[in-house]
PDB file with SEQRES, HELIX, SHEET and CRYST1 records, atoms N, CA, C and O in Angstrom:
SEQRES   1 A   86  UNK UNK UNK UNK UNK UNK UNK UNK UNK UNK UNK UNK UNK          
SEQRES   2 A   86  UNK UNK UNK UNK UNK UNK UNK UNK UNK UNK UNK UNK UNK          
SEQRES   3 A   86  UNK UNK UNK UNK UNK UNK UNK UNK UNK UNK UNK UNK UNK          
SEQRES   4 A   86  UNK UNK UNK UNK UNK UNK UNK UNK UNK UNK UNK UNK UNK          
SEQRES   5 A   86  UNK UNK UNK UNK UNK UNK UNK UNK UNK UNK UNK UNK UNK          
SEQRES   6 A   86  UNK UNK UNK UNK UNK UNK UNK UNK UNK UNK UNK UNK UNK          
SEQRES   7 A   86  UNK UNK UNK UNK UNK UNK UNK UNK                              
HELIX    1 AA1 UNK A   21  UNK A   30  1                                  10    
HELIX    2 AA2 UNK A   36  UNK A   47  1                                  12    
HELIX    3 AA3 UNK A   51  UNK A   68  1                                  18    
HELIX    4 AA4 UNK A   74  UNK A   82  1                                   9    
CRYST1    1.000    1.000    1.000  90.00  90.00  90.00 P 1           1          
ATOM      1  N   UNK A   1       0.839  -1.191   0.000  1.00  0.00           N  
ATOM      2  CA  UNK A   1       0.000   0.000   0.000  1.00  0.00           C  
ATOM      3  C   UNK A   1       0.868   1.232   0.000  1.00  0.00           C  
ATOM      4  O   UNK A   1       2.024   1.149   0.415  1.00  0.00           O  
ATOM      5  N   UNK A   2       0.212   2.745  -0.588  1.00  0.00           N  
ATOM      6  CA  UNK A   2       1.170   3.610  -0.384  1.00  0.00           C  
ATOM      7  C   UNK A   2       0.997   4.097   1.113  1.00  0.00           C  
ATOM      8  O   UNK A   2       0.306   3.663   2.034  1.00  0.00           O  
ATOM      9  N   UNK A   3       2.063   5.380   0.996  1.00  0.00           N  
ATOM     10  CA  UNK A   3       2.164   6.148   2.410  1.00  0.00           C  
ATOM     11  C   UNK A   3       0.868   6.407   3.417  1.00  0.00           C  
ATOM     12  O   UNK A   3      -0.174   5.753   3.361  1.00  0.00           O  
ATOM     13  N   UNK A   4       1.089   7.302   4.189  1.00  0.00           N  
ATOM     14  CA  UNK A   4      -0.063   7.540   4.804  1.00  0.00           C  
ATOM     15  C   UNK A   4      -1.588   7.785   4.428  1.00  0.00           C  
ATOM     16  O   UNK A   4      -2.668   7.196   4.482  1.00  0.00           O  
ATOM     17  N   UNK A   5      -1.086   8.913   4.043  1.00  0.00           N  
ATOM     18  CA  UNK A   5      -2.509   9.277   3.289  1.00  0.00           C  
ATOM     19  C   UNK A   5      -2.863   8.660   2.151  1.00  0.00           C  
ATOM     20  O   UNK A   5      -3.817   9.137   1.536  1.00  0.00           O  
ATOM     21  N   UNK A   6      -1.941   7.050   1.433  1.00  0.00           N  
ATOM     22  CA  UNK A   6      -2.362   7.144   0.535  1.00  0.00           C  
ATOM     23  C   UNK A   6      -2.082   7.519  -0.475  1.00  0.00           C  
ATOM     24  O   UNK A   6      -3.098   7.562  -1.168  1.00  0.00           O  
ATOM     25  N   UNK A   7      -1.088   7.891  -1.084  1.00  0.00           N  
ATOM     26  CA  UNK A   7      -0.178   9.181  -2.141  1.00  0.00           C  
ATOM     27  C   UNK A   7      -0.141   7.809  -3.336  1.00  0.00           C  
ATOM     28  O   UNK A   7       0.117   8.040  -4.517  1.00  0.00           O  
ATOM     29  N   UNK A   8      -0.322   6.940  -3.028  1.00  0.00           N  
ATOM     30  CA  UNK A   8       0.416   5.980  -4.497  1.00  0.00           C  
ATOM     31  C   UNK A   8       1.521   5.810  -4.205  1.00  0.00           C  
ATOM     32  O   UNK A   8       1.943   4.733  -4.627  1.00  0.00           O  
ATOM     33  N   UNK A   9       2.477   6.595  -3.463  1.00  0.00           N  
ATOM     34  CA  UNK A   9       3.798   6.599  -3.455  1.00  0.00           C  
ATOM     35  C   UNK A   9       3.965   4.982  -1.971  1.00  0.00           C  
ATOM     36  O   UNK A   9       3.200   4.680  -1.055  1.00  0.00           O  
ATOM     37  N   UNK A  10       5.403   4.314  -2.456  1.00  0.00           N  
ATOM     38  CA  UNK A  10       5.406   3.478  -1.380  1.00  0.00           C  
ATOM     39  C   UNK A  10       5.909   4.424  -0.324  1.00  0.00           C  
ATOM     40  O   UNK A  10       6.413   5.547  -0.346  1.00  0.00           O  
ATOM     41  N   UNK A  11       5.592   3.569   0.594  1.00  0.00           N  
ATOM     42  CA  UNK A  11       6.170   3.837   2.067  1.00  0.00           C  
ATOM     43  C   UNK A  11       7.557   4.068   2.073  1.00  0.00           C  
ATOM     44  O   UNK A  11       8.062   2.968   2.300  1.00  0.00           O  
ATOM     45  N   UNK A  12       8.165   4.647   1.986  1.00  0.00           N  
ATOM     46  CA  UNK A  12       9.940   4.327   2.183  1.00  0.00           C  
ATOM     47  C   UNK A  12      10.165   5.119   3.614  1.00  0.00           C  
ATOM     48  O   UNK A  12       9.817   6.259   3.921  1.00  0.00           O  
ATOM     49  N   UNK A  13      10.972   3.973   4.499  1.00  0.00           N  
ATOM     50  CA  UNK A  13      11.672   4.238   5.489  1.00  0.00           C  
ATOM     51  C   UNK A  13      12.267   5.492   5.684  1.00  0.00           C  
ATOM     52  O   UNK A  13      13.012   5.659   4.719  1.00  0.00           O  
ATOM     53  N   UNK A  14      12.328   6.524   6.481  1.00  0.00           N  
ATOM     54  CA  UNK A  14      12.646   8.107   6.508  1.00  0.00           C  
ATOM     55  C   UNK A  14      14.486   7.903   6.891  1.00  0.00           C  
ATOM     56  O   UNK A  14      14.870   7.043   7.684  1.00  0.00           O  
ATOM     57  N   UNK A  15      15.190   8.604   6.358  1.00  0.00           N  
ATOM     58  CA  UNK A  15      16.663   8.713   6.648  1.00  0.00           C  
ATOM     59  C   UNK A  15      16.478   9.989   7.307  1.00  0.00           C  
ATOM     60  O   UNK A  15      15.595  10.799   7.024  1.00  0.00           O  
ATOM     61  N   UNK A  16      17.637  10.161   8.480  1.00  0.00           N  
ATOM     62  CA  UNK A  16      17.746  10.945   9.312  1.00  0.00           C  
ATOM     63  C   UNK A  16      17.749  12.327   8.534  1.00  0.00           C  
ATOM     64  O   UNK A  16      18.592  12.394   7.639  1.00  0.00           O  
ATOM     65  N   UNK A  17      17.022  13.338   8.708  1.00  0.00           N  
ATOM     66  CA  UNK A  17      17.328  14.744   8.150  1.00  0.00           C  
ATOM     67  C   UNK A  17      16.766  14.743   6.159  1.00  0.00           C  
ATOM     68  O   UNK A  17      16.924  15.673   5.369  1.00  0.00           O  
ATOM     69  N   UNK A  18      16.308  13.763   5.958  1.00  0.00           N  
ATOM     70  CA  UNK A  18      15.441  12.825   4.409  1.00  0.00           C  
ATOM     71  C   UNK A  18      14.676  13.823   4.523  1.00  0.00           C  
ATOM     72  O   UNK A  18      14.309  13.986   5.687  1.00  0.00           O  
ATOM     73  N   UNK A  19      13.958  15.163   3.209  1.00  0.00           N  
ATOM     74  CA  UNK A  19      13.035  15.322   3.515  1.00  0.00           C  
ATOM     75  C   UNK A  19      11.985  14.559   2.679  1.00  0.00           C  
ATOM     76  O   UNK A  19      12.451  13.836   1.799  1.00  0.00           O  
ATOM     77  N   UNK A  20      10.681  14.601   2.808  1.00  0.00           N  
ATOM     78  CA  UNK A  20      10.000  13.343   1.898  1.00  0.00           C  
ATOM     79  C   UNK A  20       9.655  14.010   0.716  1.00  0.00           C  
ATOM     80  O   UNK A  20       9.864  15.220   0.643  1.00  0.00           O  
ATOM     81  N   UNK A  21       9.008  13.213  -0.500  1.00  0.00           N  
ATOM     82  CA  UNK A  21       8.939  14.369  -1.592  1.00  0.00           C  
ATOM     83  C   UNK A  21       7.613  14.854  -1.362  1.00  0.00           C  
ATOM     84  O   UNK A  21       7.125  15.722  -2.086  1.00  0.00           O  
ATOM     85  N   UNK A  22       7.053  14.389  -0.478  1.00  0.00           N  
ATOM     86  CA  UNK A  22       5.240  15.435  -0.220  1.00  0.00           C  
ATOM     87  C   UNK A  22       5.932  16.729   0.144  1.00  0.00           C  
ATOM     88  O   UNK A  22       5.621  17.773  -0.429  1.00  0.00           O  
ATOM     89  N   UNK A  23       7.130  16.676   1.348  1.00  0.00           N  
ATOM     90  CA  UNK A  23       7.366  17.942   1.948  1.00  0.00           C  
ATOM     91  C   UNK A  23       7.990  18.762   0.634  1.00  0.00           C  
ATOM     92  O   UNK A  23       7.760  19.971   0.629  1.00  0.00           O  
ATOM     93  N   UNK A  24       8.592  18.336  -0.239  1.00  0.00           N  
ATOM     94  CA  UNK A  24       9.293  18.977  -1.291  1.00  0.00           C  
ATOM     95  C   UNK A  24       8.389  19.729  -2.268  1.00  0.00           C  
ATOM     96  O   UNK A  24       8.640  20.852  -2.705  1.00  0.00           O  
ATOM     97  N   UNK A  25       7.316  19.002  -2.564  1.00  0.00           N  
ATOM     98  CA  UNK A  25       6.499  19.315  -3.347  1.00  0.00           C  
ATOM     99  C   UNK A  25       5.361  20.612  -2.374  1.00  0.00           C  
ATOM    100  O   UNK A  25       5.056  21.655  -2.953  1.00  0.00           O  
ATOM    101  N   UNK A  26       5.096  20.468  -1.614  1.00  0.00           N  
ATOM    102  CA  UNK A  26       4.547  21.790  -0.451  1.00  0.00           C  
ATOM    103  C   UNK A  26       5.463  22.582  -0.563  1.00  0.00           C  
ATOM    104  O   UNK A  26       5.055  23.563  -1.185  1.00  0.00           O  
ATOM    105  N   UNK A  27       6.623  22.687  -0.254  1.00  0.00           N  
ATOM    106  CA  UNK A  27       7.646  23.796  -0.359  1.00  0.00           C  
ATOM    107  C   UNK A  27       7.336  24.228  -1.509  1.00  0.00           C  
ATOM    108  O   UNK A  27       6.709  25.286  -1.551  1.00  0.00           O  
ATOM    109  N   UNK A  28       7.768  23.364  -3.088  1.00  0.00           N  
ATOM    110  CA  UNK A  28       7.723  24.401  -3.986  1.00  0.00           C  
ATOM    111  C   UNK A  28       6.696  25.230  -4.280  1.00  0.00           C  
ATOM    112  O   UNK A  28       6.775  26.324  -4.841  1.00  0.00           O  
ATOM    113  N   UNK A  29       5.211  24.379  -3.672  1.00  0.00           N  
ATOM    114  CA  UNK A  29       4.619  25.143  -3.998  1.00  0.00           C  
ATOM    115  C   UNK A  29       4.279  26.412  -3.545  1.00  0.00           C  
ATOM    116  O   UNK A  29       3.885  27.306  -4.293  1.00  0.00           O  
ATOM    117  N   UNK A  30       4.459  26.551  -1.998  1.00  0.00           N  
ATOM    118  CA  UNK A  30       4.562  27.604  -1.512  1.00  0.00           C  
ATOM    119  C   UNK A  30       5.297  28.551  -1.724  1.00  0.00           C  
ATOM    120  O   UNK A  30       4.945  29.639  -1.269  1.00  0.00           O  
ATOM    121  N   UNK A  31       6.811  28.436  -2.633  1.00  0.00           N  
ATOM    122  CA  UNK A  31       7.116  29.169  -3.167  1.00  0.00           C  
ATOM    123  C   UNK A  31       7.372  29.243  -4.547  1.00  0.00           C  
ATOM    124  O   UNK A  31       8.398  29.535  -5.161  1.00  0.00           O  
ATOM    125  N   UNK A  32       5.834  28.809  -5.054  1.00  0.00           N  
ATOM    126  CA  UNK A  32       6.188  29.148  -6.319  1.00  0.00           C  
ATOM    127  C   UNK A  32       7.038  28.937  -7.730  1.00  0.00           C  
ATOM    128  O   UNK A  32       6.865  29.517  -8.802  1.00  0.00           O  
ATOM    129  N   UNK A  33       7.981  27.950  -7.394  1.00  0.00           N  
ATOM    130  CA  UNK A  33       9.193  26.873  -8.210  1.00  0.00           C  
ATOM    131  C   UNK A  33       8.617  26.076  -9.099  1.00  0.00           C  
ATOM    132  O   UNK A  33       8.428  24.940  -8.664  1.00  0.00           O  
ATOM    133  N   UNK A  34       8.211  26.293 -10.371  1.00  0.00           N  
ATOM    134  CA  UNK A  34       7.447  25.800 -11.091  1.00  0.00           C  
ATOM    135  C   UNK A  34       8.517  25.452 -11.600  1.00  0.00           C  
ATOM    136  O   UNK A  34       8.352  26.378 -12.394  1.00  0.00           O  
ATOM    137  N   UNK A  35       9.782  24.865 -12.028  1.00  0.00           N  
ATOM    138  CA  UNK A  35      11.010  24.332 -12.404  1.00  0.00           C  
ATOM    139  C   UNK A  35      10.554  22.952 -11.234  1.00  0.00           C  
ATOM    140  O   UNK A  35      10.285  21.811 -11.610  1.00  0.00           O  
ATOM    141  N   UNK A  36      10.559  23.276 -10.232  1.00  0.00           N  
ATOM    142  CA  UNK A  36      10.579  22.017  -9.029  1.00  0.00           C  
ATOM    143  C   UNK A  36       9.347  21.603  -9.175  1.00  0.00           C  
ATOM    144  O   UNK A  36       9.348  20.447  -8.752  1.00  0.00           O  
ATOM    145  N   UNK A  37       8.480  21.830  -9.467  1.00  0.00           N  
ATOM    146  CA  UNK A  37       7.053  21.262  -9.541  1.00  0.00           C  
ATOM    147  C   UNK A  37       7.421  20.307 -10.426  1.00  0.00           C  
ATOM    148  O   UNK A  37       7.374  19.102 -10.180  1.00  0.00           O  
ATOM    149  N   UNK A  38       7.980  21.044 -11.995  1.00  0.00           N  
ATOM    150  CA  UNK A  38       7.685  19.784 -12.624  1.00  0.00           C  
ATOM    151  C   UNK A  38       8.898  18.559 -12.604  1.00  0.00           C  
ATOM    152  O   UNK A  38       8.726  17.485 -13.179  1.00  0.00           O  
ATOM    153  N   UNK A  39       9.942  18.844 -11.970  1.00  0.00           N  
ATOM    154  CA  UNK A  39      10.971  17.822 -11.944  1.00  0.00           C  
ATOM    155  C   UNK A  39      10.078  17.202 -10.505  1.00  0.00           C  
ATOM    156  O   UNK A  39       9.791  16.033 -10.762  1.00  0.00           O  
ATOM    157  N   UNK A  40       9.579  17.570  -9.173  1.00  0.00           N  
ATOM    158  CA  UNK A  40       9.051  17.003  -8.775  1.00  0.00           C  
ATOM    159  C   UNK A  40       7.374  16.198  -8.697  1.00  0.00           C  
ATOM    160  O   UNK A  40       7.135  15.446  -7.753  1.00  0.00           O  
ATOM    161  N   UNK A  41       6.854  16.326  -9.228  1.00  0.00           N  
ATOM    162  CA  UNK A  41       5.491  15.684  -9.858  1.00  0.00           C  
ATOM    163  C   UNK A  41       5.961  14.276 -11.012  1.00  0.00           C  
ATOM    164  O   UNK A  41       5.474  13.146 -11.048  1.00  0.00           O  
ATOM    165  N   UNK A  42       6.990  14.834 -11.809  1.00  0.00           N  
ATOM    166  CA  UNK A  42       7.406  13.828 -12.686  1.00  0.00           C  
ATOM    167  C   UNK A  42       8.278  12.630 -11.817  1.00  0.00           C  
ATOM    168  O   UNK A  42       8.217  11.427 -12.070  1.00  0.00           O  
ATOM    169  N   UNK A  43       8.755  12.991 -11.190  1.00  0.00           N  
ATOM    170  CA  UNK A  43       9.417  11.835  -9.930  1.00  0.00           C  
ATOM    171  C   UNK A  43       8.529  11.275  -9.099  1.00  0.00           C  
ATOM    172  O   UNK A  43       8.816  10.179  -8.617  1.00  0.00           O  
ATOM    173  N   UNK A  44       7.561  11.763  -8.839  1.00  0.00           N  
ATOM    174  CA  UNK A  44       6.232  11.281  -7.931  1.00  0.00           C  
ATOM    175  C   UNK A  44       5.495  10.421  -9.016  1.00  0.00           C  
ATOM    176  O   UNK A  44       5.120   9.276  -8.762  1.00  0.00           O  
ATOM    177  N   UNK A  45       5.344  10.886  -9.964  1.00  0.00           N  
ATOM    178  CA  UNK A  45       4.825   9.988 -11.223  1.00  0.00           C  
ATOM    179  C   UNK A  45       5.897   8.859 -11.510  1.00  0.00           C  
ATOM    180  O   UNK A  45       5.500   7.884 -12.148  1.00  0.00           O  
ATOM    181  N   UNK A  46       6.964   8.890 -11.181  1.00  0.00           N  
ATOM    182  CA  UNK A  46       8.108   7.407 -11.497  1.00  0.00           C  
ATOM    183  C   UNK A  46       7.881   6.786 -10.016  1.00  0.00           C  
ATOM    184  O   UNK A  46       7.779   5.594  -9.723  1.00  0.00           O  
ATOM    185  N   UNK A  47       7.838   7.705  -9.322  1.00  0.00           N  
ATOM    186  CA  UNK A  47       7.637   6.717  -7.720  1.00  0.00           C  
ATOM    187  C   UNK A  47       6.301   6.071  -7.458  1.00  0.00           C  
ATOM    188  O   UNK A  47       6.256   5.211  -6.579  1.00  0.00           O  
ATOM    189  N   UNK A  48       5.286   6.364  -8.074  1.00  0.00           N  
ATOM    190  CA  UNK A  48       3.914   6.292  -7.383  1.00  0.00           C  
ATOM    191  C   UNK A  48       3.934   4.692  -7.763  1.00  0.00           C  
ATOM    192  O   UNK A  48       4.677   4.378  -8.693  1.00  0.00           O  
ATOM    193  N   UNK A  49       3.182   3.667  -7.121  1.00  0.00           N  
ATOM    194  CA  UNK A  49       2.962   2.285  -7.727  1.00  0.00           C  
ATOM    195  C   UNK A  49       1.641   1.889  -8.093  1.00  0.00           C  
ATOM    196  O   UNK A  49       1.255   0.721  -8.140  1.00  0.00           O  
ATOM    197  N   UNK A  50       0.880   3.022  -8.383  1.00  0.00           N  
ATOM    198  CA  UNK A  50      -0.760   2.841  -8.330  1.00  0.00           C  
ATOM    199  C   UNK A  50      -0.736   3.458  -9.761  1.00  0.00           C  
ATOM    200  O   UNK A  50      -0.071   4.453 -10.048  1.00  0.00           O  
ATOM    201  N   UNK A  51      -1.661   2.653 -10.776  1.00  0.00           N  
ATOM    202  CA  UNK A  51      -1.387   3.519 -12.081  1.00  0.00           C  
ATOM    203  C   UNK A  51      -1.964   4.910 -11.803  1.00  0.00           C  
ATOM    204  O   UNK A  51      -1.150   5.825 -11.930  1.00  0.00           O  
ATOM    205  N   UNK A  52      -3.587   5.351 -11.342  1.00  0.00           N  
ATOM    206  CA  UNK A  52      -4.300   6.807 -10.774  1.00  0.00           C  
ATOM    207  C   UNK A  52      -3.072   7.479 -10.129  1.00  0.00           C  
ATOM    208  O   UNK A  52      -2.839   8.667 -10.356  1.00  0.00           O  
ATOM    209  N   UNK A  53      -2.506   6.944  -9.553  1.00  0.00           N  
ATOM    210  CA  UNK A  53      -1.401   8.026  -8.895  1.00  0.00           C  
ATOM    211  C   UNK A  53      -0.319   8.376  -9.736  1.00  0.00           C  
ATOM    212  O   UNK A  53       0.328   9.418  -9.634  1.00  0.00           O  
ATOM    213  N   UNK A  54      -0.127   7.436 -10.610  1.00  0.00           N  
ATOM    214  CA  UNK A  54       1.457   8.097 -11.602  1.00  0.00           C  
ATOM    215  C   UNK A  54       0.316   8.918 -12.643  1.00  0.00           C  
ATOM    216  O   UNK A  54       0.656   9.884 -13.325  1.00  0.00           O  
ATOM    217  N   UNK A  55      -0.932   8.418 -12.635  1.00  0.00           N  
ATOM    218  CA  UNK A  55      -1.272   9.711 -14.254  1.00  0.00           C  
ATOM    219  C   UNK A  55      -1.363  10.718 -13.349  1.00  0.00           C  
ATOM    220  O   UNK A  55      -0.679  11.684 -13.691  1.00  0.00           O  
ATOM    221  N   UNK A  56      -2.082  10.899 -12.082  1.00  0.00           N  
ATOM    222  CA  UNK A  56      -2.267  12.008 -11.227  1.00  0.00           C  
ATOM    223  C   UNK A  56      -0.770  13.317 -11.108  1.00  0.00           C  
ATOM    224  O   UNK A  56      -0.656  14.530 -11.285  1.00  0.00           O  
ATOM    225  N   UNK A  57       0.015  12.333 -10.765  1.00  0.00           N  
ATOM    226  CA  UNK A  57       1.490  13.409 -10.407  1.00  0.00           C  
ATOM    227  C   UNK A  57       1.865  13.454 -11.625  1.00  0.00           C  
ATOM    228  O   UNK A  57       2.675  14.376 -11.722  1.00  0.00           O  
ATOM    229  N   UNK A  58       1.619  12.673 -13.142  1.00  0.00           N  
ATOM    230  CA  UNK A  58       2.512  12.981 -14.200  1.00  0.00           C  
ATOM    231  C   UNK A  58       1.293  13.779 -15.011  1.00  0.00           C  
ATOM    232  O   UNK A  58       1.669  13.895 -16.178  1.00  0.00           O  
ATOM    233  N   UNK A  59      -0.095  14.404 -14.823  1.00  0.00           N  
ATOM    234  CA  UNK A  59      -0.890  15.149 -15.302  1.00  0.00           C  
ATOM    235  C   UNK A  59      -0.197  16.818 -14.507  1.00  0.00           C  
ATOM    236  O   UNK A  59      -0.025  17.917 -15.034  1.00  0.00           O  
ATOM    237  N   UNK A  60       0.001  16.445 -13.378  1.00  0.00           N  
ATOM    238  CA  UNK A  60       0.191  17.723 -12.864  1.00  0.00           C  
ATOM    239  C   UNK A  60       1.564  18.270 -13.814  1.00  0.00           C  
ATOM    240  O   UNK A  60       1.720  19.251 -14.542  1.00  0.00           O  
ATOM    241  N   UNK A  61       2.365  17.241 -13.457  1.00  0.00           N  
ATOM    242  CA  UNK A  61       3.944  17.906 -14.267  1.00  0.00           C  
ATOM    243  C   UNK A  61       3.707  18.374 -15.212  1.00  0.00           C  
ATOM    244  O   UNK A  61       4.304  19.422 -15.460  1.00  0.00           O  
ATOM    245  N   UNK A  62       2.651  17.807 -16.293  1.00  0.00           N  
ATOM    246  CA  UNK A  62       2.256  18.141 -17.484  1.00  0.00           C  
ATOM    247  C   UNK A  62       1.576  19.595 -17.536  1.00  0.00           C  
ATOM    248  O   UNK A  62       1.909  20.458 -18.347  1.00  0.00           O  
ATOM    249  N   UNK A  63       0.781  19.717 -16.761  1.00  0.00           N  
ATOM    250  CA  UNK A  63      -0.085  21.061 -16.613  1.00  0.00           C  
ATOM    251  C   UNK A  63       1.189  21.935 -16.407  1.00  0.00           C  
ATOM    252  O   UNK A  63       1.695  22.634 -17.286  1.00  0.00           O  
ATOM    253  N   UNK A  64       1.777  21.764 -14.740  1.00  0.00           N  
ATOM    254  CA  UNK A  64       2.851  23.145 -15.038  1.00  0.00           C  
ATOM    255  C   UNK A  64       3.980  23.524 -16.188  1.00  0.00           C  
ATOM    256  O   UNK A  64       4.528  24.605 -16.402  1.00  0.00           O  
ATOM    257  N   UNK A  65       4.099  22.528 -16.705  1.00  0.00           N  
ATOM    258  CA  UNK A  65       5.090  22.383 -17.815  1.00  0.00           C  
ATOM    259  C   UNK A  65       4.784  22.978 -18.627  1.00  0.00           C  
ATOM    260  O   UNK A  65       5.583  23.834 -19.003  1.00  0.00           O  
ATOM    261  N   UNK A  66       3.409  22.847 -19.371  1.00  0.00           N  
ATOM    262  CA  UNK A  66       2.401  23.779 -20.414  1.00  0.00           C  
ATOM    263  C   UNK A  66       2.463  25.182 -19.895  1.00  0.00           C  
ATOM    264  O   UNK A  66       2.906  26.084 -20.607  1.00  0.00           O  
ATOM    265  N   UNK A  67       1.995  25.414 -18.567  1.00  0.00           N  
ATOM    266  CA  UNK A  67       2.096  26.448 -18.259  1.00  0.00           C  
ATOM    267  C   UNK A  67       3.097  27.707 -18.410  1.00  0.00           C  
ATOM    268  O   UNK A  67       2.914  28.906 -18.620  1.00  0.00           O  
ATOM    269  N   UNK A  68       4.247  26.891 -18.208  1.00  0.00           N  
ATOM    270  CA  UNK A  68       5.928  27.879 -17.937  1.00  0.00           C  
ATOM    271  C   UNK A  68       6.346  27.871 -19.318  1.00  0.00           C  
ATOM    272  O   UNK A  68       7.100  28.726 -19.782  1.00  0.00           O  
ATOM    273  N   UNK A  69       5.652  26.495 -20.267  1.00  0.00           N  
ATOM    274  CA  UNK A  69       6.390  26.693 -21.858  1.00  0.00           C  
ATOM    275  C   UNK A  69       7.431  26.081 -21.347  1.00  0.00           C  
ATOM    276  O   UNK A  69       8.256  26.994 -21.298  1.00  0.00           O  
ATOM    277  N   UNK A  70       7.956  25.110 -20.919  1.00  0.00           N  
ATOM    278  CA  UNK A  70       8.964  24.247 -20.351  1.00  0.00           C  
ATOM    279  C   UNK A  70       9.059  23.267 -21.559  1.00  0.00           C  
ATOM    280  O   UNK A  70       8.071  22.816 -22.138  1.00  0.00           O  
ATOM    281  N   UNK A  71       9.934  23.076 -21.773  1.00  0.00           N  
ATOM    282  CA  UNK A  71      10.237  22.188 -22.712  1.00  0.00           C  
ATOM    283  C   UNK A  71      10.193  20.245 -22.563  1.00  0.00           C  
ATOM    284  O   UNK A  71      10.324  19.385 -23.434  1.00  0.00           O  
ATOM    285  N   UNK A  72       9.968  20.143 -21.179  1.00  0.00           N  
ATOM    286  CA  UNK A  72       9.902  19.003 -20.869  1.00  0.00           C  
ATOM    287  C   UNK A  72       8.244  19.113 -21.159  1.00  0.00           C  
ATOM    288  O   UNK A  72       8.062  18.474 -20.123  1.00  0.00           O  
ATOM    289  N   UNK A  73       7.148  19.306 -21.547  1.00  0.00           N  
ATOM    290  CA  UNK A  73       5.734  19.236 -21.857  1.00  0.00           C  
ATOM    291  C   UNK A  73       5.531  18.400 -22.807  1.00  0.00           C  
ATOM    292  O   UNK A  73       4.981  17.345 -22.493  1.00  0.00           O  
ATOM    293  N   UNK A  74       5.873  18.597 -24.089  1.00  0.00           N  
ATOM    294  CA  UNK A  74       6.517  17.279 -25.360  1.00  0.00           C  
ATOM    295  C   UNK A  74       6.261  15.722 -24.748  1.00  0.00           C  
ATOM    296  O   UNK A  74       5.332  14.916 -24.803  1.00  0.00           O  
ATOM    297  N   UNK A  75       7.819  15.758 -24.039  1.00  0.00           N  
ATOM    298  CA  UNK A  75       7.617  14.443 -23.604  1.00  0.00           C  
ATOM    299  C   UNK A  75       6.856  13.563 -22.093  1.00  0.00           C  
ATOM    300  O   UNK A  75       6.806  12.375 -21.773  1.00  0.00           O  
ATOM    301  N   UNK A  76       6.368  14.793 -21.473  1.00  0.00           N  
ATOM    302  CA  UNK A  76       5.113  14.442 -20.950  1.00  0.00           C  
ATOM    303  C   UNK A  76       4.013  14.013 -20.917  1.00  0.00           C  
ATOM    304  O   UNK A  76       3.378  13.230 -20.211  1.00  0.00           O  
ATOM    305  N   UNK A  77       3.734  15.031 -22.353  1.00  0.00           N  
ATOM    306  CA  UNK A  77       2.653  14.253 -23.012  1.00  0.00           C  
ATOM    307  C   UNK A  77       2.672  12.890 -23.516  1.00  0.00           C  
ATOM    308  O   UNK A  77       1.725  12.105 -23.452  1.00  0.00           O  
ATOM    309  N   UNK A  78       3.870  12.651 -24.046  1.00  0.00           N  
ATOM    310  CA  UNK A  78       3.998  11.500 -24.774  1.00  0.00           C  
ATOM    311  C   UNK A  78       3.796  10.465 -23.780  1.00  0.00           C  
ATOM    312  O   UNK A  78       3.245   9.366 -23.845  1.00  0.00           O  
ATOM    313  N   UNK A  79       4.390  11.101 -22.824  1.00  0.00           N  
ATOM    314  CA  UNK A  79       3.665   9.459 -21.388  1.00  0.00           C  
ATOM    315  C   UNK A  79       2.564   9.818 -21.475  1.00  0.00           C  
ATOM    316  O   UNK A  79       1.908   8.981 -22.095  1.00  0.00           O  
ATOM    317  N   UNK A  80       1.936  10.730 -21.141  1.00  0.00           N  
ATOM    318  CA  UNK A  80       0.514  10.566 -21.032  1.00  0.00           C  
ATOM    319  C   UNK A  80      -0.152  10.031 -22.067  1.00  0.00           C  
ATOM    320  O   UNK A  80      -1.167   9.361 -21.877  1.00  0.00           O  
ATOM    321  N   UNK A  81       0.373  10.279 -23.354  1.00  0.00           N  
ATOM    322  CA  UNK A  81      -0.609   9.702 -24.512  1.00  0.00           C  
ATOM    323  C   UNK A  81      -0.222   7.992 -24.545  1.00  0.00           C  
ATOM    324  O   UNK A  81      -1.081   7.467 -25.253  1.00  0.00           O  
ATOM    325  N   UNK A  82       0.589   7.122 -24.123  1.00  0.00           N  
ATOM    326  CA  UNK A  82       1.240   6.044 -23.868  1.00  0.00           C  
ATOM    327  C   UNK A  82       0.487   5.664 -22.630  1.00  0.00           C  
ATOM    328  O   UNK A  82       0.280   4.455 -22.534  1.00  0.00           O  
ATOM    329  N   UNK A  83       0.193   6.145 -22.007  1.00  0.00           N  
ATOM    330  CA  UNK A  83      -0.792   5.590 -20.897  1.00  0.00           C  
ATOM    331  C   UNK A  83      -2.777   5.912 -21.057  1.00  0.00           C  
ATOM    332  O   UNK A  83      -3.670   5.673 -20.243  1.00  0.00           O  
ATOM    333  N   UNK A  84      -2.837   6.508 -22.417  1.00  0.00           N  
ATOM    334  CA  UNK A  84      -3.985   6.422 -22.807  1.00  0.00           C  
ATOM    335  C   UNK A  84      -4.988   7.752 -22.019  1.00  0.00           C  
ATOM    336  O   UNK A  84      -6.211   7.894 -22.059  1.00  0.00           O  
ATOM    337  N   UNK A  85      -3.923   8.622 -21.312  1.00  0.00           N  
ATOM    338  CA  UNK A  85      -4.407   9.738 -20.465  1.00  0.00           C  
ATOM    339  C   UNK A  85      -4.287  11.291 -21.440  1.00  0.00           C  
ATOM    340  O   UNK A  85      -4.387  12.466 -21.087  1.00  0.00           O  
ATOM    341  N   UNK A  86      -4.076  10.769 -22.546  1.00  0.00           N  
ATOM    342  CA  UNK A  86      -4.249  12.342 -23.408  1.00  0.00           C  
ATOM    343  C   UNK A  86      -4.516  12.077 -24.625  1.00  0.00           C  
ATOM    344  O   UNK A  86      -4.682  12.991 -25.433  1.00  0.00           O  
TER     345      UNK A  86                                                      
END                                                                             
């Protein structure tokens, strides 16, 4: 099963001073790091083990990616269209 709440993501054991990528992904968003959104959403989408959870975090990467004109959007899509989600 995943983490606590549930994320899709597995459980992984915490290393001392580890922050987790939920906390990473709250940070950026709080400040705004739409560079870190989408390198982090797209890693949450390789970590998640639930298929709803990798289209979930790899839809988001996709959205901010479109958004900023990021050049990683291309091949975002292309997972998404490979997983039948675009």
């Amino acid at each position: 099963m995943g983490g606590a709440a549930d994320t899709g993501l597995p459980a992984k054991p915490r290393r001392r001073g580890a922050v987790s990528l939920d906390a990473e992904l709250l940070a950026a968003h709080a400040a705004g790091d739409v560079e870190a959104l989408i390198t982090l959403y797209t890693r949450a989408s390789e970590e998640a083990v639930k298929d709803v959870a990798q289209g979930f975090y790899l839809t988001h990467a996709y959205v901010f990616a479109l958004e900023a004109g990021d050049a990683r959007a291309a091949g975002l899509a292309e997972r998404l269209r490979v997983q039948g989600r675009l």
